[in-house]
N, C-alpha and C positions, 0 to 999 in steps of 0.2 A: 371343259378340258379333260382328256380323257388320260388316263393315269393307267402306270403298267404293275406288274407285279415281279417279280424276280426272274419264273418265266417266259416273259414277256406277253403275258395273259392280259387283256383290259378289265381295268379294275372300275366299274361303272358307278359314278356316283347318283345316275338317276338312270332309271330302266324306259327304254323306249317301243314299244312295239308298235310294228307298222308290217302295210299290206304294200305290196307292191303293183305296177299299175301301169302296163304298158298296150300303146296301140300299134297291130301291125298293118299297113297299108297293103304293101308289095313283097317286098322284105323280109324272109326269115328274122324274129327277133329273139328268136329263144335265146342265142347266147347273148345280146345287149340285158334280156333279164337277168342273165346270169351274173353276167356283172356289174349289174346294178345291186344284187344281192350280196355281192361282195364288197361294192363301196360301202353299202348301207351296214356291213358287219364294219368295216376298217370304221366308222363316225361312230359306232358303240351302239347302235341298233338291231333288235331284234326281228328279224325276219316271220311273222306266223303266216304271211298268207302272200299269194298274187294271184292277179287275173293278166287273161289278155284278150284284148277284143281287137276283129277285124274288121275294118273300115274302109270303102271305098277314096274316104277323105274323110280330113278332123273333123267335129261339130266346132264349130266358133265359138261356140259360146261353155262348152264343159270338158271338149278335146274330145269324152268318148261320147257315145248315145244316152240320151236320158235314161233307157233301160237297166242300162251298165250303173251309169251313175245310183240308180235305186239299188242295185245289189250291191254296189259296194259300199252304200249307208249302212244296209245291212249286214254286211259283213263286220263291218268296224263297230257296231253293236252286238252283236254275239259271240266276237272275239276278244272283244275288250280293245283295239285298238285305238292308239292314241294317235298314229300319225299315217300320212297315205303317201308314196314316194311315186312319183312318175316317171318314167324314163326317158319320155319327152319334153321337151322346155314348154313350158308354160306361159299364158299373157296373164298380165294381172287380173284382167276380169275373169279371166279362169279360174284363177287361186281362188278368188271370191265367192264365184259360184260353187267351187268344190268345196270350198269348209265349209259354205253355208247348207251347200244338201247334207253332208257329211255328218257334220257338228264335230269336225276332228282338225288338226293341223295339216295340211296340204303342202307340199313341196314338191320341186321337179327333180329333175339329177343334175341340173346345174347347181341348184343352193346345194345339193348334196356334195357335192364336188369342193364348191366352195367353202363349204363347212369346215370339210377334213384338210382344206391348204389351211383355211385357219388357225386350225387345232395344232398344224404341223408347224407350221413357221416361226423360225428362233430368230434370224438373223434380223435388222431393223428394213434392212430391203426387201425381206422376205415379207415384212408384216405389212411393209407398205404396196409391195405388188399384189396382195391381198384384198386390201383396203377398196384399190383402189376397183379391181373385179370386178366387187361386192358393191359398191356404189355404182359403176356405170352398169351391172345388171338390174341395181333397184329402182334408176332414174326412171327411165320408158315405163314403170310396171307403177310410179308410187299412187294413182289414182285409182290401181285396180287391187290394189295388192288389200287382203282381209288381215288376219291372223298373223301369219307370215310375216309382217311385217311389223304390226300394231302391235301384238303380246309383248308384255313385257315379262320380265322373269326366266328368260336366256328360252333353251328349246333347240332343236334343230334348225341350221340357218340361221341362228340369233348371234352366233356366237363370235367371237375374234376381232380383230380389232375395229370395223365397221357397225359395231351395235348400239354405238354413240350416238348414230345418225342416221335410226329407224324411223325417228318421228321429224326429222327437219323437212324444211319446203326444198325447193328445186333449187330454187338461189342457193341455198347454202351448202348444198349438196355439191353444188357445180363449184361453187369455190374452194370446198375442199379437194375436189379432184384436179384441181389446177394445182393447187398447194401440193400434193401429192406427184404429181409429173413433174411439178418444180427440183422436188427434191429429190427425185427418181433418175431426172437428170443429173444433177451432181453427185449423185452414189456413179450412173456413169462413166459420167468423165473419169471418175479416179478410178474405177474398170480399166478404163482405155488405157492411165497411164500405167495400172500394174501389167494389162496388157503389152505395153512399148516396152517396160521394162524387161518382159522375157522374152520378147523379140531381140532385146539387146544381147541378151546371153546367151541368144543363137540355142537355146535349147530346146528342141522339137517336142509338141504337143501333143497330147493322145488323149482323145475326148470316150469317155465309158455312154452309149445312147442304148433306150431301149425300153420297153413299155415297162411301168411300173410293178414292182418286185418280181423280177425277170433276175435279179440278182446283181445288181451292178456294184453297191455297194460291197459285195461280199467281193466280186473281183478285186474291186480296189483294195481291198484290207489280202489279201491272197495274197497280191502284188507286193503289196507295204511287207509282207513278212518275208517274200522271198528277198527284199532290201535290205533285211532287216531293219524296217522302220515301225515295228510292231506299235511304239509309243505314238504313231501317225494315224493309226486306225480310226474310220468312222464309224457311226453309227448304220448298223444292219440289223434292222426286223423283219420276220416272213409275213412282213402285212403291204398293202398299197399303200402307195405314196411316203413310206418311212422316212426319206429324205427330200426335204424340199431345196435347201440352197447349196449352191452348187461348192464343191470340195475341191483343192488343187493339193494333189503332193506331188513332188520330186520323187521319182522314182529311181534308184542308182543300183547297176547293174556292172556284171564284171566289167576288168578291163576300163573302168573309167566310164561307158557310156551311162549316161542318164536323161532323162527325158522327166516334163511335165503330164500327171497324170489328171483328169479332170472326172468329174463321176456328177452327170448330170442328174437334172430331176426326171421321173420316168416318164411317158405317155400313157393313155388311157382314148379310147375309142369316145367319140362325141365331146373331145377335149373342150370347155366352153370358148367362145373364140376371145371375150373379155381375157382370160385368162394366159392364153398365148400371147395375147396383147401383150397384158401388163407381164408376164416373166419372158418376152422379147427380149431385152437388156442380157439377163440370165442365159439364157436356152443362145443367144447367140455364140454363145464361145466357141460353140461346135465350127461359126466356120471359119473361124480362124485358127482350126489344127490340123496339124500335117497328117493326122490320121484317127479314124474313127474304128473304135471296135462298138460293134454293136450287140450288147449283150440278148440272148434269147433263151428263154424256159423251154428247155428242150419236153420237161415231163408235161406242158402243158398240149392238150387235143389241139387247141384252136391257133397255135403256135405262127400260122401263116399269115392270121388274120391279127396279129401283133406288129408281124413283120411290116404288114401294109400302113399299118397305121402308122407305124415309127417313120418308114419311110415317106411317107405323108406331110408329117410337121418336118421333119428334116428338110424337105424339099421346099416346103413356106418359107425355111427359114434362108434360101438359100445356099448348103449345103450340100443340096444330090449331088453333087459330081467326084463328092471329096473318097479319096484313097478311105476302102473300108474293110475289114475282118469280121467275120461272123462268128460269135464264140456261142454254138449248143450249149449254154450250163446245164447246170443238172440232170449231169448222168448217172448221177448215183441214185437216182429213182426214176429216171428213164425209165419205160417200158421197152422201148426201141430206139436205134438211132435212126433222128432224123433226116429225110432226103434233103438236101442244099439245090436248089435252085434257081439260088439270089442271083446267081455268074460272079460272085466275089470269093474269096479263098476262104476255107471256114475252116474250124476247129471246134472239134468236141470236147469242153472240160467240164470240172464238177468244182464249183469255188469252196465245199463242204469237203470234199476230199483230198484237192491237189491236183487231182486226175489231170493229166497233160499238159499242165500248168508250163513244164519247159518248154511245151511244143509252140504254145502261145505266146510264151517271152520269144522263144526265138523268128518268131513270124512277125512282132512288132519289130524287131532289131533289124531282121530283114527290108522294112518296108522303109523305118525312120532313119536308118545310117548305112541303107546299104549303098548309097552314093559317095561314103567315104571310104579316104584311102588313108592305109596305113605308110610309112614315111619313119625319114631320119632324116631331120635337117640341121643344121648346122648353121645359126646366126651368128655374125659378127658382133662383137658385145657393142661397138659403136651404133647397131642398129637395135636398140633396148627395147626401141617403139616396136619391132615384130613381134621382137620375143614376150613380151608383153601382151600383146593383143592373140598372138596363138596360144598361150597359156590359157585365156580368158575365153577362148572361143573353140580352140580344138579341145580333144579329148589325151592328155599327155600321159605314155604309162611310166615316163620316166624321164628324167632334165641331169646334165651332167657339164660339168663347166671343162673345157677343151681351150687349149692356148690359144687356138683360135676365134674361140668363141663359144654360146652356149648349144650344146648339142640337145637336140629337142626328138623325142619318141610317141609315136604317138597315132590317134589317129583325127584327118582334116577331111573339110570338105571340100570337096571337087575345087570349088570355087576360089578356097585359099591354096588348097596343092598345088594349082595350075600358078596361083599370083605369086607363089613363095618358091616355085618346082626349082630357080638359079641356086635355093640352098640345098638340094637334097645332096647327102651321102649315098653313095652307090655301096653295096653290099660287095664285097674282093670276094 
């Protein structure tokens, strides 16, 4: 488990060095190394070395060519390295074959992956969509799998709550992942019904998406302070994956309007597909909100190829079509600002400085109530049930008791103005 310092430095209780290890077929891989070198720092590993070999097609049986494989035994001998990371998934008999030329631990970038949701996950749904990854990756592989699997005494990929059931048979394996979806289910259901329940309060939803430490978290707490809900703040680190389970606050803005804000878990390119799987439940909330801001690093080069991938899982998840905002973060170490070519309405801010933070409140207000209409209406106090349920449902700046009844200010949605329009007050 990897432990921080005041900072927010990693405070490594055991040191790991590793080579890194990718094949290119077709494909520019240089940036998929790159950030594979960056999960492999976010799980507390030391980067000293990578290769990369080009390949017609994988070998079957070691992924790169026996050649490669020979150098990179000897690499992890002369470097002292402990472990070798792949950037391609691996079969078991692979694994096998790699730590046995090797004489080192072997892993792809999916147990990489996996690792660090481990390491991340607080919430008990968190720990169980975890679990459950980590199991249906290790099923298909438990005949092939060396080290990786077998070591005991934790390691990379040993770690989080699926370490229980490194050495069980298939059967038991299978019936804890049953167990697991059981109870995955029921953490659902009662999703759905906190879901029903802010359907009921008619207060529109605003989903934060966007590849991981793109900054989403820091939006949301930006937000939380211009609400002042500073005491509502989540957790924001400059590392990947800082936040695994998904966040809701209320956000309340002048005038009464307020909306649900949500700060999803981030994306990351060659996301494992076990793992969209199992945080399906999660990552779904996206499409049931009236609008998605999509957070983007603006200081990052490869910023498009972010884009594509968020837009990617969004679309699995069935959400492309939904109402969306592009928010450029960090432009306060920007080099340039970026060109938008999403065709969605964008905004440049910096969640570190503030930087046009109004501009982006006012562009969600815009999209989430600009179908409401401001109003004076005037209930009759024998009709308690209106004024009751537009209390509860519109946004009121003000209530005032009239002889004839309660005079209501405020603003509604289309859909109640038009039901309720026999009480409005005409302005003399």
């Amino acid at each position: 488990m990897l432990r921080f310092n005041e900072n927010n430095e990693v405070i490594r209780d055991e040191e790991y060095k590793a080579i890194l290890v990718g094949l290119q077929l077709k494909e520019d891989i240089s940036y998929s190394m790159e950030e594979l070198a960056g999960l492999a720092e976010a799980d507390g590993v030391e980067v000293i070395g990578s290769m990369i070999q080009s390949l017609e097609k994988p070998n079957t049986a070691t992924l790169i060519g026996k050649g490669k494989v020979e150098e990179l035994a000897e690499a992890c001998r002369n470097m002292e390295a402990d472990t070798v990371i792949f950037d391609q998934e691996l079969s078991g008999v692979q694994l096998r074959n790699l730590e046995e030329a090797t004489g080192v631990r072997v892993i792809d970038r999916t147990i990489l992956i996996l690792d660090i949701f481990a390491d991340r996950a607080v919430s008990r749904e968190g720990k169980l969509q975890v679990e459950l990854a980590q199991l249906q990756y290790r099923m298909p592989r438990l005949t092939g799998f060396g080290k990786s699997l077998s070591r005991l005494g934790g390691g990379i990929g040993t770690r989080g709550p699926g370490e229980k059931k490194l050495e069980t048979d298939r059967r038991h394996i299978a019936g804890r992942i049953d167990d697991i979806k059981a109870e995955l289910k029921k953490i659902n259901k009662n999703r759905s019904v906190q879901r029903a329940g802010r359907e009921r309060s008619r207060l529109p939803v605003v989903a934060l998406i966007g590849y991981t430490n793109s900054g989403k978290s820091a939006v949301m707490n930006r937000l939380l302070a211009m609400s002042e809900r500073e005491d509502k703040t989540v957790s924001s680190k400059d590392m990947l994956f800082a936040t695994l389970d998904t966040q809701h606050r209320k956000i309340c803005l002048e005038q009464g309007n307020e909306f649900i804000l949500i700060d999803t878990v981030g994306f990351v390119s060659k996301l494992p597909h076990g793992l969209v799987e199992a945080f399906k439940s999660t990552l779904e909330e996206v499409k049931y909100a009236d609008l998605l801001v999509q957070v983007v690093d603006s200081a990052y080069e490869n910023r498009d190829f972010h884009m594509e991938v968020t837009d990617r899982v969004i679309g699995q998840l069935g959400a492309g079509g939904k109402d969306k905002i592009i928010a450029y973060n960090k432009m306060d170490i920007a080099t340039e600002r970026p060109l938008d070519a999403s065709g969605n309405e964008a905004v440049y801010i910096s969640a570190e400085t503030g930087e046009n933070f109004d501009l982006l409140v006012d562009k969600i207000k815009d999209r989430i109530f600009g179908d409401r209409v401001d109003a004076k209406l005037l209930i009759p106090y024998e009709r308690g049930d209106i004024t009751s349920y537009l209390c509860e449902n519109g946004q009121i700046m003000s209530m005032a008791y009239e002889p004839e009844g309660a005079l209501l200010e405020g603003s509604f949605s289309k859909e109640d103005f038009y039901k309720y329009e026999t009480f409005k007050i005409t302005e003399e």
